[in-house]
KEKE-3310 file (N, C-alpha, C; in steps of 0.2 Angstrom, whole numbers, plus 5000, padded with zeros to 4 digits):
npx = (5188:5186:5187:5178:5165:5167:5159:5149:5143:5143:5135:5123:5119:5119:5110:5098:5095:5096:5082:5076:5073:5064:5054:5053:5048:5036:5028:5023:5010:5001:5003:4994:4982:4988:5000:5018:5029:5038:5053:5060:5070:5065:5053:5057:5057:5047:5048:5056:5052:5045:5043:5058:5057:5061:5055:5057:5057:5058:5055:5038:5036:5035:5024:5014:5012:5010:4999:4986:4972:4968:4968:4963:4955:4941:4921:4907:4894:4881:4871:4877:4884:4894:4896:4903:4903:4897:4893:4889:4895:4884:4886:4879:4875:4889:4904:4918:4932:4949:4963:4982:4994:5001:5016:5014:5003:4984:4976:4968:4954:4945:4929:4917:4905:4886:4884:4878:4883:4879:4881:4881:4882:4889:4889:4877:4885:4894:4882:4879:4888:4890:4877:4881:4890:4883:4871:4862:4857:4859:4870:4867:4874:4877:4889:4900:4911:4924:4938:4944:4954:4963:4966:4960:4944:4939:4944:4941:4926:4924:4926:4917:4905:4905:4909:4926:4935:4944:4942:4938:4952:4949:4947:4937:4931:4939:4948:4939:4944:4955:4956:4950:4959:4970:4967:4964:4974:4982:4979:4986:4999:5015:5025:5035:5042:5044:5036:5023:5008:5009:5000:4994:5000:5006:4996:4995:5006:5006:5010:4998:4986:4977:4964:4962:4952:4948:4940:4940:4928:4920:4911:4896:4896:4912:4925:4925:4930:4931:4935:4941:4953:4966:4976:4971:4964:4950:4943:4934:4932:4923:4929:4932:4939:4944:4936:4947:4957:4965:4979:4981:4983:4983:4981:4980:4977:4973:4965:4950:4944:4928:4920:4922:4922:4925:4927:4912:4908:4920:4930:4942:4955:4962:4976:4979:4976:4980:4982:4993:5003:5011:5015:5025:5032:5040:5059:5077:5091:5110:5124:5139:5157:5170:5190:5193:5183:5172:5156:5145:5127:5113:5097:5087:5070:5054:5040:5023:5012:4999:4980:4974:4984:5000:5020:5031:5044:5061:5077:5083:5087:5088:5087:5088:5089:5102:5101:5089:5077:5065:5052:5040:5026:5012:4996:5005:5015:5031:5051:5061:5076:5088:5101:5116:5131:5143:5152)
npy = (5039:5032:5017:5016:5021:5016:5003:5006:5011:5000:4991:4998:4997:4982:4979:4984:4977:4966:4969:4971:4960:4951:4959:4962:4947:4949:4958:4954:4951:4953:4968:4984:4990:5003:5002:5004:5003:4988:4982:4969:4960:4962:4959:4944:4942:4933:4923:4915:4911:4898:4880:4871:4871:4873:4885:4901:4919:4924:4915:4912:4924:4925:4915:4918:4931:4927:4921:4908:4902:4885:4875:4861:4859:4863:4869:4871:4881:4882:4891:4892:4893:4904:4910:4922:4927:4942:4944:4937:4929:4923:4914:4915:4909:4902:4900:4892:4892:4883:4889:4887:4880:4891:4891:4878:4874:4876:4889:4900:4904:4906:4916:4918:4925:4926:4933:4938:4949:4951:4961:4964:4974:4971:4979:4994:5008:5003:4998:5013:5018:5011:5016:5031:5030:5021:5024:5012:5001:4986:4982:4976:4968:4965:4955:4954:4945:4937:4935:4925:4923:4913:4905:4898:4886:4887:4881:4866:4867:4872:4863:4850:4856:4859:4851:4848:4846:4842:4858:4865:4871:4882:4900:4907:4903:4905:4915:4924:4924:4921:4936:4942:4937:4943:4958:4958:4954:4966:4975:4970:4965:4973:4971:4978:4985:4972:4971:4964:4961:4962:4959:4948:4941:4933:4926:4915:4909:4905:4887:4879:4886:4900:4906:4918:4925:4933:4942:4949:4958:4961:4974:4982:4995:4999:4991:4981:4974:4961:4955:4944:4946:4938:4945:4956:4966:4968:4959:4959:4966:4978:4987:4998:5003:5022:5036:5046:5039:5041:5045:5057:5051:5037:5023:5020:5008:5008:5005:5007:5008:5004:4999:4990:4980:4968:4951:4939:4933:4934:4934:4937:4948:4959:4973:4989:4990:4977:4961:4951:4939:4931:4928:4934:4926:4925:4931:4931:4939:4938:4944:4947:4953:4953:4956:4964:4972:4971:4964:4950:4945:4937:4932:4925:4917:4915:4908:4910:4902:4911:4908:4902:4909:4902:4898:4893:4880:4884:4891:4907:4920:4940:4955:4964:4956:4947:4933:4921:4908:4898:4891:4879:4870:4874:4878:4886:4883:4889:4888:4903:4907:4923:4925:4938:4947:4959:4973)
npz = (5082:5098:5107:5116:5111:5100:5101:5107:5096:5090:5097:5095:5083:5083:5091:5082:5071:5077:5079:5068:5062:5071:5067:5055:5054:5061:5054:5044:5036:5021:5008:5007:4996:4993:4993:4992:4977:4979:4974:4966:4971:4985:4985:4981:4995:4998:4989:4996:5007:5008:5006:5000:4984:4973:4968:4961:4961:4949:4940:4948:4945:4931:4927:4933:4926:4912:4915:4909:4902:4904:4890:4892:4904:4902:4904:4901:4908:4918:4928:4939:4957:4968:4983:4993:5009:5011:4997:4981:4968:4951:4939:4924:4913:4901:4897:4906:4912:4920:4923:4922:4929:4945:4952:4953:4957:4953:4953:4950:4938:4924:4918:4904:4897:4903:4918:4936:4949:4967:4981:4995:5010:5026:5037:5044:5041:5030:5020:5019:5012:5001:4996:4994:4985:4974:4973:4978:4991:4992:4979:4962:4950:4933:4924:4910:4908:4921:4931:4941:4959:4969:4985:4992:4996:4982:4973:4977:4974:4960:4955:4959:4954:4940:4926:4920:4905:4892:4880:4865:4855:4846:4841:4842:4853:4864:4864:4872:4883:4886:4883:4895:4907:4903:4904:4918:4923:4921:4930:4943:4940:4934:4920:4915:4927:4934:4943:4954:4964:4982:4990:4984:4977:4990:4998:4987:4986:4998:5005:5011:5010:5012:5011:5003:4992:4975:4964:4949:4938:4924:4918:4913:4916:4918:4928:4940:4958:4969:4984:4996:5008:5017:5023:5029:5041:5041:5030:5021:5005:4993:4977:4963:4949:4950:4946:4942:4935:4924:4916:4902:4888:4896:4906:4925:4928:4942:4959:4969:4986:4990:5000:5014:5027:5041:5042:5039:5057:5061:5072:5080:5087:5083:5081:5073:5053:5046:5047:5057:5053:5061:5080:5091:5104:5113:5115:5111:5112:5106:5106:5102:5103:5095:5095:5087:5088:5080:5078:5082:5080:5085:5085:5095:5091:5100:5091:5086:5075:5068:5066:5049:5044:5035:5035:5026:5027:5030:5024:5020:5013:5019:5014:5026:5038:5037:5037:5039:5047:5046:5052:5052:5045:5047:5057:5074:5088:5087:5083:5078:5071:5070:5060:5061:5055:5057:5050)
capx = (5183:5188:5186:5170:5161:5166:5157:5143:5139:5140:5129:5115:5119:5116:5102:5094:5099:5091:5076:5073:5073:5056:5050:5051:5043:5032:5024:5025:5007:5000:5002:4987:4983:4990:5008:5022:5028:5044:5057:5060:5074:5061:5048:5058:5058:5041:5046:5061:5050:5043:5047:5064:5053:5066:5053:5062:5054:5059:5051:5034:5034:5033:5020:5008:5012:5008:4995:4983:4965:4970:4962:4962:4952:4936:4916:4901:4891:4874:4866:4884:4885:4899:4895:4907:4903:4895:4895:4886:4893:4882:4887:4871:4879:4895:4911:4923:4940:4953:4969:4988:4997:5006:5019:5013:4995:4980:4974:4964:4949:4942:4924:4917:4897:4882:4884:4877:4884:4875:4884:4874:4886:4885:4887:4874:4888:4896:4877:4875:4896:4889:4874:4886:4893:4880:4863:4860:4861:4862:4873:4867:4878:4878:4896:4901:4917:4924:4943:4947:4962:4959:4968:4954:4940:4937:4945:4935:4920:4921:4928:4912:4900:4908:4913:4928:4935:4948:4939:4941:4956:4944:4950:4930:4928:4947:4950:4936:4944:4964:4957:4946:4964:4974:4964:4965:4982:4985:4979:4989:5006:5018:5031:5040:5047:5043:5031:5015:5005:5009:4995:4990:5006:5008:4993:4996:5011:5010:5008:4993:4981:4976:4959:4963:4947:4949:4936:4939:4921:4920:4904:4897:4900:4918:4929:4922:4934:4929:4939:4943:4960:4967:4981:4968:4957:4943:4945:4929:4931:4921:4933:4932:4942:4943:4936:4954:4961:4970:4983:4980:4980:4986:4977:4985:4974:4973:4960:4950:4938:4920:4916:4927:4923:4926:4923:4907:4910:4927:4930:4949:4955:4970:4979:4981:4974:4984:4983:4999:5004:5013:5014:5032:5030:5049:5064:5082:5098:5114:5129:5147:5161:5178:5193:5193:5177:5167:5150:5139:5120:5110:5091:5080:5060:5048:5034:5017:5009:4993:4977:4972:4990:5004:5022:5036:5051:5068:5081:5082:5094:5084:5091:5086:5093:5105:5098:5081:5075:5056:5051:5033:5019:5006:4999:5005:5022:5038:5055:5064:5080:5091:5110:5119:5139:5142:5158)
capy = (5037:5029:5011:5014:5026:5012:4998:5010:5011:4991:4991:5001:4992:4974:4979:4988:4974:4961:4969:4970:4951:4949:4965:4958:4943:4949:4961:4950:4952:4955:4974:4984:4990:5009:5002:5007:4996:4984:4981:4962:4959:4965:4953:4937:4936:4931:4914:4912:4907:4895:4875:4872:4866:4875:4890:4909:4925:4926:4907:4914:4930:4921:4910:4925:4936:4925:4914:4906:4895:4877:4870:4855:4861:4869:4867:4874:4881:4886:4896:4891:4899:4907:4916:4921:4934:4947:4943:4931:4928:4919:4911:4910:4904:4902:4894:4893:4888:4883:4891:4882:4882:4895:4889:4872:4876:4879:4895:4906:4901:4914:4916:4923:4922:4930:4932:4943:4950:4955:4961:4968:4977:4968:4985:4999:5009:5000:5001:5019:5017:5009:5021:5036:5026:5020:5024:5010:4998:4982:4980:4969:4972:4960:4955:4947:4940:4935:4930:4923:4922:4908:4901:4895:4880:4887:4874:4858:4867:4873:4856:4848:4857:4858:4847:4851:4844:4847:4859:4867:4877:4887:4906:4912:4900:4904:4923:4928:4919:4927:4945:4944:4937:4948:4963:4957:4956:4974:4979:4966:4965:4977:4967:4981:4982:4966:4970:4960:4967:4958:4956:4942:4932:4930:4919:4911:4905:4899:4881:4878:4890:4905:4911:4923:4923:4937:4942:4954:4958:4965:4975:4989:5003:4998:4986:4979:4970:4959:4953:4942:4947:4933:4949:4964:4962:4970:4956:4959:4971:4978:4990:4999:5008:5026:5040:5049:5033:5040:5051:5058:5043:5031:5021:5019:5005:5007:5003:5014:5004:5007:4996:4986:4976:4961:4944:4936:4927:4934:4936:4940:4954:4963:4981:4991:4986:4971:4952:4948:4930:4927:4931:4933:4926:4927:4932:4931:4943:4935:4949:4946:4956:4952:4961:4971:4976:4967:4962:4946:4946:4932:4934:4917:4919:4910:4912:4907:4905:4912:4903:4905:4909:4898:4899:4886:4879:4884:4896:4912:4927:4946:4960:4967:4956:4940:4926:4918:4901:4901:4886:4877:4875:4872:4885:4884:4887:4886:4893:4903:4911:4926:4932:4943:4946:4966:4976)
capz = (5086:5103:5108:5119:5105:5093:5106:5107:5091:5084:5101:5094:5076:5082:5091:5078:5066:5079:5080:5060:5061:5072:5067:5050:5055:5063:5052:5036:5031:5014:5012:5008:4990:4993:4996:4987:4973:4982:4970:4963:4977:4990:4984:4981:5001:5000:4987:4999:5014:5003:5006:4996:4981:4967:4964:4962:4962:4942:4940:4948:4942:4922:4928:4934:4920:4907:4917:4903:4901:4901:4887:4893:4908:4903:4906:4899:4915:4918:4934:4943:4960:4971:4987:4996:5015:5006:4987:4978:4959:4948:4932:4920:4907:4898:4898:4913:4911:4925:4922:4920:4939:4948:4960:4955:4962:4952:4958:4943:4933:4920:4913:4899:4897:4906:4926:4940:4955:4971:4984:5002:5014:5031:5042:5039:5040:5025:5015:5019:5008:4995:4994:4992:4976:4969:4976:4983:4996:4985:4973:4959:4942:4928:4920:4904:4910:4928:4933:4951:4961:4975:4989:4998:4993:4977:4965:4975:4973:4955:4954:4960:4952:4935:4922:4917:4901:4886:4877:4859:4855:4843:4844:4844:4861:4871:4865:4875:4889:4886:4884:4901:4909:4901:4907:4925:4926:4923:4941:4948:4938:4929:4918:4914:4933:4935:4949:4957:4972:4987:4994:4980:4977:4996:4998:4981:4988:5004:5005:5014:5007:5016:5012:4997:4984:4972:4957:4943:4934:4917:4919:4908:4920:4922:4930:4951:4960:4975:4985:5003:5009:5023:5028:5030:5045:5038:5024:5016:5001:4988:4976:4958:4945:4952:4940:4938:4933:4919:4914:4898:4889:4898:4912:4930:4932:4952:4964:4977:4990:4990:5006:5018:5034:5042:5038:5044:5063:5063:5081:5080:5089:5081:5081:5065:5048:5045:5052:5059:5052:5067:5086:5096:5110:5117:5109:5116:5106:5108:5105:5103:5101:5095:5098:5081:5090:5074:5079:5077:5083:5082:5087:5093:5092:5101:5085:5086:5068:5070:5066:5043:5041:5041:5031:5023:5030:5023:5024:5015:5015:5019:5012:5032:5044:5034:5035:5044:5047:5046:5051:5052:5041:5050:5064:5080:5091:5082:5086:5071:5074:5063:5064:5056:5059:5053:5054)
cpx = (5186:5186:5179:5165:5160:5162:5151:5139:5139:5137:5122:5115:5114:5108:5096:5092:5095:5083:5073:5071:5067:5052:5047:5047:5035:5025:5025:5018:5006:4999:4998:4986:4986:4998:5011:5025:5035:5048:5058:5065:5069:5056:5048:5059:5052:5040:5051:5059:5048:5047:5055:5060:5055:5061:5060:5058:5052:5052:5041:5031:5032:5025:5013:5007:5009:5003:4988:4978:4970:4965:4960:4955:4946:4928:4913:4895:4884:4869:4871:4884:4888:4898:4901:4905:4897:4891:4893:4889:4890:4884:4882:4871:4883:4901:4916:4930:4946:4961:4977:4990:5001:5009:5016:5005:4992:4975:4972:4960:4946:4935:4922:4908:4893:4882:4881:4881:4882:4880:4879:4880:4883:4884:4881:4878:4892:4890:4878:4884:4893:4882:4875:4888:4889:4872:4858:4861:4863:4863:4871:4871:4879:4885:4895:4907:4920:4932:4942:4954:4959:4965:4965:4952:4939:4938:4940:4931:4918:4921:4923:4905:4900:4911:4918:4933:4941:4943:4943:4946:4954:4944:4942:4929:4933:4948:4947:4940:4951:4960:4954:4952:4968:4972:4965:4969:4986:4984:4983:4996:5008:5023:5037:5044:5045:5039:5023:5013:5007:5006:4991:4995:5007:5003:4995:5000:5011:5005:5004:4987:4981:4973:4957:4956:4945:4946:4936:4931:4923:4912:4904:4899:4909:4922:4927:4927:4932:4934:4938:4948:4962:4971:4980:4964:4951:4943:4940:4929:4928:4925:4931:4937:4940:4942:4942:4958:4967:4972:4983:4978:4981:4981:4981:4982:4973:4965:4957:4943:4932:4918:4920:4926:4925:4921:4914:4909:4916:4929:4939:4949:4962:4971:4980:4974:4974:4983:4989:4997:5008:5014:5022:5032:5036:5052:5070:5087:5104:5121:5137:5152:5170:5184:5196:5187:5170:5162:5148:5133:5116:5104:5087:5075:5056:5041:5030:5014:5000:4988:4974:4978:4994:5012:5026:5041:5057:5072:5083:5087:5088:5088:5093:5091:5098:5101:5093:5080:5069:5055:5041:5027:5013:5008:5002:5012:5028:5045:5059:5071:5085:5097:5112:5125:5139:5150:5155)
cpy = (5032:5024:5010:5017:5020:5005:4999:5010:5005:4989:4991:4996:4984:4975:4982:4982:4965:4964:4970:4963:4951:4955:4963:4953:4943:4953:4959:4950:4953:4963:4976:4985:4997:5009:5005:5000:4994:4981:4971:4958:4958:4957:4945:4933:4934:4924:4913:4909:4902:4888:4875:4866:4871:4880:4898:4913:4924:4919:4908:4920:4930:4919:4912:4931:4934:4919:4916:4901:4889:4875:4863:4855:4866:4864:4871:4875:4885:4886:4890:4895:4898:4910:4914:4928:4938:4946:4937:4933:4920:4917:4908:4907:4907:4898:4898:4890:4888:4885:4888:4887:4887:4893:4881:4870:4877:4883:4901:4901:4906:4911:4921:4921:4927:4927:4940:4941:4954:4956:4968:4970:4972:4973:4990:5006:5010:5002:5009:5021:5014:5014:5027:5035:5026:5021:5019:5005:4990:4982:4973:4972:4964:4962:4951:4943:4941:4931:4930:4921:4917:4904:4897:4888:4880:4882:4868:4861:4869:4866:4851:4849:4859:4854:4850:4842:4845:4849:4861:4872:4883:4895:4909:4911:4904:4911:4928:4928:4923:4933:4944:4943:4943:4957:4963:4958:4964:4977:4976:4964:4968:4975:4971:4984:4977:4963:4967:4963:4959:4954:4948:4937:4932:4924:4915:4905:4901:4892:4878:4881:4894:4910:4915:4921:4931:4938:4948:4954:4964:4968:4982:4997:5004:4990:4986:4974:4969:4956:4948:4942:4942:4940:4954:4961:4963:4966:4957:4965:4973:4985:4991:5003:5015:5032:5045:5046:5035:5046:5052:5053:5037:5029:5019:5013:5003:5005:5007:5008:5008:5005:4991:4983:4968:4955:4942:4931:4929:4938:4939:4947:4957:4972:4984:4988:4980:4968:4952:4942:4927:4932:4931:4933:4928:4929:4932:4935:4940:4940:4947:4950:4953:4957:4965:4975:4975:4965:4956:4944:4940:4933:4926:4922:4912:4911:4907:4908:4905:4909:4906:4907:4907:4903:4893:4886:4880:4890:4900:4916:4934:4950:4965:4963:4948:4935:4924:4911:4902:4893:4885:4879:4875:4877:4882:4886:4885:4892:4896:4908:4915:4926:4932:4944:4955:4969:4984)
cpz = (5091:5102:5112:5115:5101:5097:5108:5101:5087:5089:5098:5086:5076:5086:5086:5073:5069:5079:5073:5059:5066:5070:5060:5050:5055:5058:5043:5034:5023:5015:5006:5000:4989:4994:4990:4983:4975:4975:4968:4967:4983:4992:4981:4989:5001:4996:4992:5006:5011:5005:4999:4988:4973:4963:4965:4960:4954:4938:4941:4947:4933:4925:4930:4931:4917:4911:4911:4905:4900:4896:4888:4900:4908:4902:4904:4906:4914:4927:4940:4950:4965:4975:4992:5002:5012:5000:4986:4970:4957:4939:4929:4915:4903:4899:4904:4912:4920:4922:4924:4928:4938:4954:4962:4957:4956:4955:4954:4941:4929:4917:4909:4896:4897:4912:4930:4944:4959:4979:4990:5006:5021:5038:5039:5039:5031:5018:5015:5012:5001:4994:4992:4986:4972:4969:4977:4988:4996:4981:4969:4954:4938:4925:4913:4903:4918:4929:4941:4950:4967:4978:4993:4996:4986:4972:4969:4974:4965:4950:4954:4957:4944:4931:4917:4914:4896:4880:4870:4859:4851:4846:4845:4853:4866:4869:4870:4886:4892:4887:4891:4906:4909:4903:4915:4928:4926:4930:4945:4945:4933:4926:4918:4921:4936:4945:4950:4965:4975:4989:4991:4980:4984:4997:4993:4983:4994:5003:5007:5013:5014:5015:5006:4993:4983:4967:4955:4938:4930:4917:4913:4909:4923:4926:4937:4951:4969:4978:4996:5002:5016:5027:5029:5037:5045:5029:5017:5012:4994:4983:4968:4955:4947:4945:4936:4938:4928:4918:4906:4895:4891:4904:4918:4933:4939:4952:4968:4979:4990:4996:5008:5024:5036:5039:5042:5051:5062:5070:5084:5084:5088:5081:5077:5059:5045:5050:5053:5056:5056:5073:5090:5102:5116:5112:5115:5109:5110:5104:5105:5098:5100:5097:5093:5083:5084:5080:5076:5081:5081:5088:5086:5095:5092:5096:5087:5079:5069:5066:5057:5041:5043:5034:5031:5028:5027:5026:5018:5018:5015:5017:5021:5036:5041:5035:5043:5042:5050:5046:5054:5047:5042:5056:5068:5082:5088:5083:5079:5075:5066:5066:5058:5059:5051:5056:5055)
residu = (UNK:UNK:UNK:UNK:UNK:UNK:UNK:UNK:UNK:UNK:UNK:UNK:UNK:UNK:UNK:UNK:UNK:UNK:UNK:UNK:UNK:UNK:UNK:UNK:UNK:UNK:UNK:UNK:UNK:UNK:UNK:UNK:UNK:UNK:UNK:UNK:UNK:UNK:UNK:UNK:UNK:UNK:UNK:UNK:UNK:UNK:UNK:UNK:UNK:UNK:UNK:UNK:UNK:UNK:UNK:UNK:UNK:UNK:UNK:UNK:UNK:UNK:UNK:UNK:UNK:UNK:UNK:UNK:UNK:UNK:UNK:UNK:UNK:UNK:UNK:UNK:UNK:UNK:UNK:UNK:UNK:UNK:UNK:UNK:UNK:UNK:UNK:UNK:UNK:UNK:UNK:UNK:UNK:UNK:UNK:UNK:UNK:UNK:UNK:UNK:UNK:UNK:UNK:UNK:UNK:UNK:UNK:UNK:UNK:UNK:UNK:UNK:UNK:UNK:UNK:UNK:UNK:UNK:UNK:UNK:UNK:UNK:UNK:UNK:UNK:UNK:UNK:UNK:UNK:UNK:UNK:UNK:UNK:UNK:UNK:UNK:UNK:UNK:UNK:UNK:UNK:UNK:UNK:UNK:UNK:UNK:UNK:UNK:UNK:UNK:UNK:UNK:UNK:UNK:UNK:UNK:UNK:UNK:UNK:UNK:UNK:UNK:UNK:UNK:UNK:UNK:UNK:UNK:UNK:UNK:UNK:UNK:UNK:UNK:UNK:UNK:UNK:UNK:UNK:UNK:UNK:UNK:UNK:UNK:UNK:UNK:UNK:UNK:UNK:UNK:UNK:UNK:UNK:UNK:UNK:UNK:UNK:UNK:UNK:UNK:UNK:UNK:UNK:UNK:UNK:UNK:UNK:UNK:UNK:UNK:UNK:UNK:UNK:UNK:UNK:UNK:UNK:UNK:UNK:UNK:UNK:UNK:UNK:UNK:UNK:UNK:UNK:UNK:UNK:UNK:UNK:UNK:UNK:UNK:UNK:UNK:UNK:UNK:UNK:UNK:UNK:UNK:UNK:UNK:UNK:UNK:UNK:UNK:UNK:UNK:UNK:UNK:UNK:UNK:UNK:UNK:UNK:UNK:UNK:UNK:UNK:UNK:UNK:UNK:UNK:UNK:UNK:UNK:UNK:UNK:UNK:UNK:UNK:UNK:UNK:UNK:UNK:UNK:UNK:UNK:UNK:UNK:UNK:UNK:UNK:UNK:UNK:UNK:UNK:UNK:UNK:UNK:UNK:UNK:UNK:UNK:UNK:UNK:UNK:UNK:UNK:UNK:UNK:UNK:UNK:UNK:UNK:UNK:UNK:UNK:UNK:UNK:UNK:UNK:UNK:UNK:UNK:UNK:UNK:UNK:UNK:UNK:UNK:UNK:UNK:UNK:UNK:UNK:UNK:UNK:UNK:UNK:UNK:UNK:UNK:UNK:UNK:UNK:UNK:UNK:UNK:UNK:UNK)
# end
């Protein structure tokens, strides 16, 4: 290969190589529930944006496998209510527990009682989806147990309206409480490759919250799953166990949506089905050749962190483009820059 061919080709390299680096930025969303599963490498860059606060992929991947009731943290509740968009759950009575932190945060609570859940579609659209399902255009369905996943308000508010306490360690009161847990985590975490959906540990994690509020319901027709997504933009979802869930005997516990729109008042205007978490407003590539013809690329970005989602400050290593510096945790304009040096 000649000297201009080889000049030519760590040309298209670095440029390829700088554009992984805001592309990557840019489309850092939560990705949707239909993705493919990313490997344990993949999904440690989402603790590596993360302030420098000594988590590791491996550290919160323990911490949401085996996440567990605190007994110290439980309340006896009666005609408790949760409305969120859409969705109203009512807890009529039974016990609530708040669940031992992830990432430092309490961000789970699990119930185990009698509860309704009524959920009204807010397009007619959407109704005429949910009467396709279930025939008809309210969904009421009574539960007997109820995990949350929450980045949002949830903790002050169950905080406020529940007394919580260190309760009994008594297996009749807390088994009800692990199994309902332990059930939930199957849709959302496979230990055996030590996978978790994205789209949940990313809010979990970032440090400011970001919206996330996530209810697994134990009903008698099955398992409902409600959900607000902060990195979909139709965040509002209502989603169930599909009827060819399982392979012989085994269960693939997946997901299929039954009804999906926007939030209420969500005035946003974005492209695709994913929120952006951030906006690039400039960028500059900055290219150099030595005279072995070696390459090093280094890419600034003008980034704007768009409004509900922000990320940590720190520097992290990407499989894609070497190393990033993600800065600001709060919205607003912030410069980050990547380089990479490649032969």
């Amino acid at each position: 290969m000649n000297a201009c061919a080889r000049v030519g080709s760590r040309c298209h390299a670095a440029l390829a190589l700088a554009a992984a680096a805001f592309v990557w930025l840019a489309a850092s969303p939560a990705q949707p529930r239909a993705a493919t599963r990313d490997d344990a490498a993949s999904q440690s860059r989402v603790v590596s944006a993360l302030p420098d606060t000594g988590l590791t992929f491996t550290r919160v991947f323990d911490q949401l496998s085996t996440l567990a009731p605190d007994s110290t943290r439980v309340a006896e509740v009666a005609s408790l209510e949760i409305e969120r968009d859409a969705g109203v759950l009512v807890l009529e009575h039974g016990t609530l527990a708040l669940c031992r932190p992830v990432a430092g945060r309490i961000s789970a609570a699990v119930f185990s009682g009698r509860g309704t859940f009524v959920f009204t579609p807010a397009t007619e659209i959407e109704r005429d989806q949910l009467q396709r399902f279930y025939g008809v255009r309210t969904l009421r369905r009574p539960f007997t147990s109820l995990v949350l996943l929450f980045s949002d308000s949830t903790l002050a508010e169950l905080s406020a309206l529940a007394r919580f306490a260190r309760g009994s360690d008594a297996p009749a009161r807390m088994a009800p409480l692990r199994e309902a847990l332990r059930d939930a985590l199957t849709y959302l975490v496979t230990p055996a490759t030590r996978f978790v959906q994205p789209w949940v540990v990313k809010p979990l994690l970032d440090p400011v919250g970001s919206g996330l509020f996530y209810a697994h319901l134990t009903t008698v027709g099955g398992p409902l799953f409600f959900a607000l997504d902060p990195g979909e933009v139709e965040s509002v979802q209502l989603l169930r166990r599909p009827g060819d869930d399982r392979f012989g005997l085994v269960s693939r516990h997946s997901q299929e949506v039954v009804c999906q729109f926007r939030a209420r008042g969500d005035t946003a205007t974005a492209r695709g089905d994913l929120r952006p978490a951030v906006e690039i407003t400039h960028y500059t590539l900055d290219t150099t050749f030595n005279s072995a013809l070696d390459v090093a690329v280094s890419a600034t970005l003008d980034v704007h962190a768009l409004a509900g989602i922000s990320a940590g400050c720190r520097s992290g290593s990407s499989s894609r483009c070497g190393s990033i510096r993600w800065c600001g945790r709060t919205a607003g304009p912030r410069r980050c820059g990547a380089s990479r040096t490649t032969r």
